[in-house]
C-alpha positions as CSV (number, residue, x, y, z in Angstrom):
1,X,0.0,0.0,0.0
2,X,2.6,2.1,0.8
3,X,4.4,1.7,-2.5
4,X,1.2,2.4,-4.2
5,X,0.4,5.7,-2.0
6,X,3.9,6.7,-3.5
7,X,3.7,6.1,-6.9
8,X,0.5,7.8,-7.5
9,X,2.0,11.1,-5.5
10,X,4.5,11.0,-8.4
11,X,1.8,10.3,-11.1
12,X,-0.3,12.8,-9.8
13,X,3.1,15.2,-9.6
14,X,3.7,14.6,-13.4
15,X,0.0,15.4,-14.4
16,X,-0.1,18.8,-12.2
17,X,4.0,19.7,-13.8
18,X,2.6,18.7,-17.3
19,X,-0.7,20.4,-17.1
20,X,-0.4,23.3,-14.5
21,X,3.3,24.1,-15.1
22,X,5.4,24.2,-12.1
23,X,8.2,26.3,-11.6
24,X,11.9,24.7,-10.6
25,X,12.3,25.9,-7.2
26,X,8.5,24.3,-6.3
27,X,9.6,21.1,-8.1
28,X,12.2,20.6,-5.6
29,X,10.6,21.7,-2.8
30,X,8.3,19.3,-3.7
31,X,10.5,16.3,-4.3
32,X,12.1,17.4,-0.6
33,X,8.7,16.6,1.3
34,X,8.3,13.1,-0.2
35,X,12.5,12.7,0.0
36,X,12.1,13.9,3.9
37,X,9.6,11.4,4.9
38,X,11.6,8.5,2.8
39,X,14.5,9.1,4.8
40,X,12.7,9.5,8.5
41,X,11.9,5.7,7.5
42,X,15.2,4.6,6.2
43,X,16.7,6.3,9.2
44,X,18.7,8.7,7.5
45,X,21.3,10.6,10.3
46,X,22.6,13.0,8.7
47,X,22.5,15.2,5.3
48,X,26.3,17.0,3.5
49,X,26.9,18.5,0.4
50,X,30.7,17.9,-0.8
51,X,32.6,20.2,-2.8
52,X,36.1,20.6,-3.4
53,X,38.7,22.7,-5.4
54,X,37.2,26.2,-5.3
55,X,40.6,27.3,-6.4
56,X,39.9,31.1,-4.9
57,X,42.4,33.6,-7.0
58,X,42.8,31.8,-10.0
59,X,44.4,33.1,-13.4
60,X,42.9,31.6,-16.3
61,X,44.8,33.0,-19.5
62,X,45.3,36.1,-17.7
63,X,42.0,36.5,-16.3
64,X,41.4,37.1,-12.8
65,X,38.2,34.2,-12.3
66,X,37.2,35.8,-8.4
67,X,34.3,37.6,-9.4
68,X,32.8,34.5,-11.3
69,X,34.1,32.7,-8.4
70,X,31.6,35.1,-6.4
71,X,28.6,34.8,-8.7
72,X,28.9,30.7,-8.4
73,X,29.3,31.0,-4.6
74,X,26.6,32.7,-4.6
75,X,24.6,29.8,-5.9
76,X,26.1,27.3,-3.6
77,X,24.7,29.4,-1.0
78,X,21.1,28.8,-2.2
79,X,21.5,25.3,-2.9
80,X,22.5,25.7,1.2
81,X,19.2,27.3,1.6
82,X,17.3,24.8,-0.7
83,X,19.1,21.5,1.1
84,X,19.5,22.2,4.1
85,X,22.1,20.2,5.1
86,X,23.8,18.9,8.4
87,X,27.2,19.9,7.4
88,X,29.5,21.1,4.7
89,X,32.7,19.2,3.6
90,X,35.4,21.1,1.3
91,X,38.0,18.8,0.3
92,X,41.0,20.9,-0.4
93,X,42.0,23.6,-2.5
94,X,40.5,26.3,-1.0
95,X,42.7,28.7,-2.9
96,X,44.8,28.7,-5.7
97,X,48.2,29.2,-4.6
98,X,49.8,29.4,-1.1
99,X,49.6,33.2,-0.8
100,X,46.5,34.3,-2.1
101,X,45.6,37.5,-3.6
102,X,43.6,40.1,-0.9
103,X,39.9,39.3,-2.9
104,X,40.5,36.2,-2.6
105,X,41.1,35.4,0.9
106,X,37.7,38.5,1.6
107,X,36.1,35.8,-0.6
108,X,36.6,32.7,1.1
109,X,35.8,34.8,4.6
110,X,32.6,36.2,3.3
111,X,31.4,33.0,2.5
112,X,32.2,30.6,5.2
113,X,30.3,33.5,7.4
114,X,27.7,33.2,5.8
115,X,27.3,29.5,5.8
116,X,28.7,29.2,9.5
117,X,27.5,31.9,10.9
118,X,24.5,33.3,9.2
119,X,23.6,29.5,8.8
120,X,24.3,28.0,11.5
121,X,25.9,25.3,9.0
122,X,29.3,22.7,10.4
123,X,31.6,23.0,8.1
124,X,34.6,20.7,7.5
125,X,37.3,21.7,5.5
126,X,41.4,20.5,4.5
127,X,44.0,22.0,2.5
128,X,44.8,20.7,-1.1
129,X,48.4,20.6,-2.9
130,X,47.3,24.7,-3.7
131,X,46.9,25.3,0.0
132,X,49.4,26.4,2.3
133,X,48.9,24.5,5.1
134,X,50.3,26.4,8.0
135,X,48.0,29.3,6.5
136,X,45.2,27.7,6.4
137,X,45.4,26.8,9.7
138,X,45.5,30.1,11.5
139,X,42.9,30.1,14.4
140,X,41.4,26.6,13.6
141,X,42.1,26.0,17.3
142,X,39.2,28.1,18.0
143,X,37.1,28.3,15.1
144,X,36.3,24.6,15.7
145,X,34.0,26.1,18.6
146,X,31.4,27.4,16.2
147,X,31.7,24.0,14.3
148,X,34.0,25.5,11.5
149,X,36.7,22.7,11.4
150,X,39.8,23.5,9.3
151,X,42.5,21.1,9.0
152,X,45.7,22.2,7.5
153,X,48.5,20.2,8.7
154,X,47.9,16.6,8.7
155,X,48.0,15.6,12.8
156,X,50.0,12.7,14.3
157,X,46.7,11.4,15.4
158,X,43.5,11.7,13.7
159,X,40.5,12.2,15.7
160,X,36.7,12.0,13.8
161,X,34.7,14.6,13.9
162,X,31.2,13.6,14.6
163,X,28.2,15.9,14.0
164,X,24.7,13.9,14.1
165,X,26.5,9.9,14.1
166,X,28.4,10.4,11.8
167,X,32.6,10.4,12.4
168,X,34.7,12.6,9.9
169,X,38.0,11.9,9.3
170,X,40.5,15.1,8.1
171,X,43.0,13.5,6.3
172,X,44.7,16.9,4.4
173,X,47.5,17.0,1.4
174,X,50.7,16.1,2.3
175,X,53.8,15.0,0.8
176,X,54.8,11.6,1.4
177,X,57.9,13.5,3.3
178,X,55.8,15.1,5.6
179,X,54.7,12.1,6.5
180,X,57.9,9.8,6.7
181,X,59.0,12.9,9.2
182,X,55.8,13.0,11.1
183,X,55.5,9.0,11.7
184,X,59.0,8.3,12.3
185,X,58.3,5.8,9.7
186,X,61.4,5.9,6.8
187,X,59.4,3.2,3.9
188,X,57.4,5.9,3.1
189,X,58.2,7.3,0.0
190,X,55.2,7.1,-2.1
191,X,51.9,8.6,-1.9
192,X,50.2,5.6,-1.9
193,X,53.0,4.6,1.4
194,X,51.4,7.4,3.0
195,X,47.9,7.2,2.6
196,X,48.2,3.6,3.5
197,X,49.9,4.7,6.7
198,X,47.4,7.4,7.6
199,X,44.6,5.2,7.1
200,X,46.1,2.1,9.0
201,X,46.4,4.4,12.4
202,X,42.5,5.3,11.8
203,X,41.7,1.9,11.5
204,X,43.2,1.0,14.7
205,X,40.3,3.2,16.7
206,X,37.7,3.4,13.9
207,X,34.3,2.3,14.9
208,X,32.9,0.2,12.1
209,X,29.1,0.0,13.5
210,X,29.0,4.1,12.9
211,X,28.9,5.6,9.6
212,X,32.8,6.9,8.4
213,X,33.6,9.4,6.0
214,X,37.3,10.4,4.9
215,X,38.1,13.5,3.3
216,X,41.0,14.1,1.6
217,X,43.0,15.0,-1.5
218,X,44.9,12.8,-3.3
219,X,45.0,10.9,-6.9
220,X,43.4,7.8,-6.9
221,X,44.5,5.6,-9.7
222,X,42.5,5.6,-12.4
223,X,41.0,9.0,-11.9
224,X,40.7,11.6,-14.8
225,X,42.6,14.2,-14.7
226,X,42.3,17.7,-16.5
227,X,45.0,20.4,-17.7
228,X,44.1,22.7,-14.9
229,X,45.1,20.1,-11.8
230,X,49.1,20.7,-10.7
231,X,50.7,17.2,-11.1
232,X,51.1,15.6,-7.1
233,X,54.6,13.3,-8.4
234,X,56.2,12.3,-11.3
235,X,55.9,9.7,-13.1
236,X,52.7,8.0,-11.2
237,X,54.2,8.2,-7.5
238,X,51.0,10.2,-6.8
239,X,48.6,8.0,-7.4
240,X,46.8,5.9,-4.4
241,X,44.8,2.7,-5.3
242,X,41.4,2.4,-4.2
243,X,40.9,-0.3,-2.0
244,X,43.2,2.0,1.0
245,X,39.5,3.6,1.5
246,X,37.3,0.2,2.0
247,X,37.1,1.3,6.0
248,X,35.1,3.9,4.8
249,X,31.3,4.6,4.3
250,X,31.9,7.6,1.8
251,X,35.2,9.2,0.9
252,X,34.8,13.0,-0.4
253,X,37.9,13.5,-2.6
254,X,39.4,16.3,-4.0
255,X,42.2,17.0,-6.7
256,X,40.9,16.0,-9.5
257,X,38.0,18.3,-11.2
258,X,35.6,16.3,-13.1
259,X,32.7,15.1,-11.0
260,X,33.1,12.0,-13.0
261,X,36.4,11.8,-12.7
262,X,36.5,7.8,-11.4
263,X,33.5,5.3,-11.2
264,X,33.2,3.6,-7.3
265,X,30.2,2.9,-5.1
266,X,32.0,4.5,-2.3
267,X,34.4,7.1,-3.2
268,X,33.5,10.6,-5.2
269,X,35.4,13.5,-6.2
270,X,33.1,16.5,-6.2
271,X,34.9,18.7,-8.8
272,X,35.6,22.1,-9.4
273,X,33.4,25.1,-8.6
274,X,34.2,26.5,-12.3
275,X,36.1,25.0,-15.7
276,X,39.7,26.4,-15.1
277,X,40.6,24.7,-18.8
278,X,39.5,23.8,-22.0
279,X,40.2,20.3,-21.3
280,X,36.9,20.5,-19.3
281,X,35.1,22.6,-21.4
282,X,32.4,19.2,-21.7
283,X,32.1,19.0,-18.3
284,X,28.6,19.9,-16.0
285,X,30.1,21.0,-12.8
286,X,28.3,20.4,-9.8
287,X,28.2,19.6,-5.7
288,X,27.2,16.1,-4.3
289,X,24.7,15.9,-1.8
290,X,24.9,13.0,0.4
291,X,22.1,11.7,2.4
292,X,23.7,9.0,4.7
293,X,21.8,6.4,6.7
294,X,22.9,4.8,10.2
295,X,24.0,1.8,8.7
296,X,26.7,3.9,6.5
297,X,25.0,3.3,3.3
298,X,23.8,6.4,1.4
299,X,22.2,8.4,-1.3
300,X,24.1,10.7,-3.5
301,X,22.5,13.6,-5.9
302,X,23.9,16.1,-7.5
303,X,23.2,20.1,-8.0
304,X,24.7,21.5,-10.7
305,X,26.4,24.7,-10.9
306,X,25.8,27.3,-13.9
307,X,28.8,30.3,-14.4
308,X,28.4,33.5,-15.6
309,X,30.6,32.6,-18.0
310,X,31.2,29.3,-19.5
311,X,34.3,27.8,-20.7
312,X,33.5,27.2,-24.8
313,X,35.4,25.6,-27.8
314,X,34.1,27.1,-31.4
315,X,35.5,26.2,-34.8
316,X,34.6,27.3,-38.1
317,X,35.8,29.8,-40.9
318,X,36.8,33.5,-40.2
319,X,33.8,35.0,-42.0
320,X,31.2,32.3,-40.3
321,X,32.2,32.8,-37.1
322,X,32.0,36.8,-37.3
323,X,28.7,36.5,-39.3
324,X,26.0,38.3,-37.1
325,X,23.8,35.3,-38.0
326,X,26.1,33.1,-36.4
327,X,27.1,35.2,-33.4
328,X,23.7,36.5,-32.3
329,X,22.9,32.9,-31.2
330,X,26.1,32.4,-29.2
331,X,26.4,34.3,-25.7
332,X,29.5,36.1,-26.9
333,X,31.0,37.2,-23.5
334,X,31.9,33.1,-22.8
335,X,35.6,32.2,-22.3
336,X,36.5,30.8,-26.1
337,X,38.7,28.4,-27.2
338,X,38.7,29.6,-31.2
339,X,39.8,26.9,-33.9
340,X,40.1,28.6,-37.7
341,X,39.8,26.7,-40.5
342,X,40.9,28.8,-42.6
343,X,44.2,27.9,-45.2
344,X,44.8,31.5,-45.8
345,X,46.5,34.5,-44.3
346,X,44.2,36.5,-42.0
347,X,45.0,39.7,-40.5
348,X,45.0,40.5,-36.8
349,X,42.7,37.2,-36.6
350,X,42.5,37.6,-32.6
351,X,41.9,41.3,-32.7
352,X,39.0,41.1,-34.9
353,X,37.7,37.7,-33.1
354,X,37.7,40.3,-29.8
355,X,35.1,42.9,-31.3
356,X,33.0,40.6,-31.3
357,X,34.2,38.1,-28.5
358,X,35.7,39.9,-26.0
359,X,37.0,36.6,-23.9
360,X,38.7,34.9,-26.7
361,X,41.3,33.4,-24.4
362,X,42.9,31.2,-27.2
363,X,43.5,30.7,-31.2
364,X,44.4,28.1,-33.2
365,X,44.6,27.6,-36.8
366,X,43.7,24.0,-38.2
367,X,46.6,24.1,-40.2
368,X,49.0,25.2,-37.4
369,X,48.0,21.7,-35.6
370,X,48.2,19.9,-38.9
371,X,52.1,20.9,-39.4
372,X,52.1,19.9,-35.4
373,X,50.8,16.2,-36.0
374,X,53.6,16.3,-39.0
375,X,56.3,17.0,-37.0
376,X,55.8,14.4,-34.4
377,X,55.6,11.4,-36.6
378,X,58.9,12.6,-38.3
């Protein structure tokens, strides 16, 4: 009976979206009533959204990206509003670089405010390979008493954070090094030696009948990786296999900035806030939100995030592409990634590309990557 009660809620849903129109925000606030009431009988604990690599202060082809960054914040905080969740998990790569520019760091303090503060949200939150550590730690010590937990420095002993059941584990970037140094332990000279050393000191005090989540930032083999992600080792040393996070109910990742970026039941990478390269230009970015049960099994959705600005490849001939009956259909302020395919000699091609696309960020001629392709099979 109850099934059926269900499934004629959801037919009768379709007829009144088909017939009546219904406008997105009361579509989900719809699904959320029937979604609430599922998960008071499933036993649901406790509700996150995980994101990751917000990469505050980044240059993109000489563009300064923190006032897109703002506008896309900006809808992370109503997805906040729309979810409300339990908690909020950031896994790494808060900023860019180790010394971020002024608007960046006003940024990142604005925000986490507002969701702390104004919210009354947890957040949890580590440093990525961009972070400085040390920095990112400044006053953690007592910002953890308004439930804003930021872990820099990787500790000698990890303790869980638990809001609501569930026990977080803060497992920040750090160089295998770091950790040889900080465990007295000289075998470890890989990233996967660390990672396996980290997570066998959790295991010795984890409690398996409570729901664990690790988050951290790290390369797990097999991942896919994208132009705009700083290489952890070379030659592979970075990578950590899979099976080191089997302890764990969910693992939140961050590094890598697809949200597809590897296919497990049990650990996601969230991706990037924005497309910080044309190698993600097909991308949808997006934040998972993670309703987890008692038992440590989940549900995971997704929210996707729309910029200002995309990031866009076009290719075509000179004249096409500046025909008004081409351009009046394209949102011409995008970021561009401009392919000619033209044989010929064009003047000031870039210039003239600008007049009417002022963010053409990059040019290439087809023939230019044709001689390319030559050369490297000679």
């Amino acid at each position: 009976d109850e099934v059926a009660n269900q499934t004629f809620v959801y037919f009768l849903y379709g007829l009144k979206r088909k017939y009546l129109g219904y406008r997105r925000k009361n579509v989900h606030s719809f699904f959320s009533a029937i979604m609430d009431k599922k998960k008071e009988k499933r036993g649901v604990c406790l509700k996150f959204i995980h994101t990751a690599d917000w990469h505050l202060g980044k240059i993109v082809h000489g563009i300064y990206m923190t006032e897109n960054q703002r506008y896309i914040l900006q809808q992370f905080l109503q997805i906040i509003e729309e979810e409300k969740p339990d908690a909020i998990i950031i896994a790494g790569d808060l900023y860019d670089r180790s010394v971020p520019p002024t608007e960046a760091v006003d940024l990142l303090n604005e925000i986490l405010y507002k969701i702390n503060i104004e919210m009354k949200t947890p957040v949890i939150a580590i440093a990525g390979n961009h972070d400085s550590a040390e920095r990112l730690s400044f006053g953690s010590s007592w910002l953890k008493h308004s439930q804003l937990y930021i872990q820099g420095k990787l500790s000698e002993e990890i303790e869980p954070i638990n809001i609501k059941g569930v026990n977080f584990y803060c497992v920040p970037y750090a160089e295998p090094g770091v950790v040889r140094q900080l465990y007295n332990d000289e075998t470890i000279h890989s990233h996967q030696a660390a990672m396996k050393s980290i997570i066998g000191r959790i295991e010795e005090k984890i409690n398996v009948n409570e729901p664990n989540v690790l988050i951290g930032h790290a390369f797990v083999l097999g991942g896919q990786s994208s132009d705009s992600e700083r290489t952890l080792s070379v030659g592979g040393s970075g990578c950590v296999s899979s099976d080191l996070y089997d302890p764990f109910s969910y693992t939140a990742l961050g590094h890598l900035h697809s949200p597809d970026a590897i296919k497990h039941d049990t650990i996601f990478y969230s991706g990037s806030l924005l497309k910080y390269s044309f190698s993600e230009v097909n991308q949808k970015k997006s934040v998972n939100i993670v309703d987890m049960n008692e038992d440590g099994t989940f549900t995971l959705s997704k929210r996707d995030l729309v910029p200002k600005q995309d990031m866009r490849e076009i290719s075509g001939y000179f004249d096409e592409i500046m025909d008004p009956a081409f351009y009046k259909k394209q949102k011409t302020d995008d970021f561009l990634k401009v392919t000619l395919l033209d044989q010929g000699t064009i003047l000031d091609p870039i210039g003239k590309l600008r007049q009417v696309y002022p963010n053409v960020l990059h040019l290439e001629r087809k023939w230019d990557q044709n001689d390319l392709k030559n050369k490297n099979k000679l």
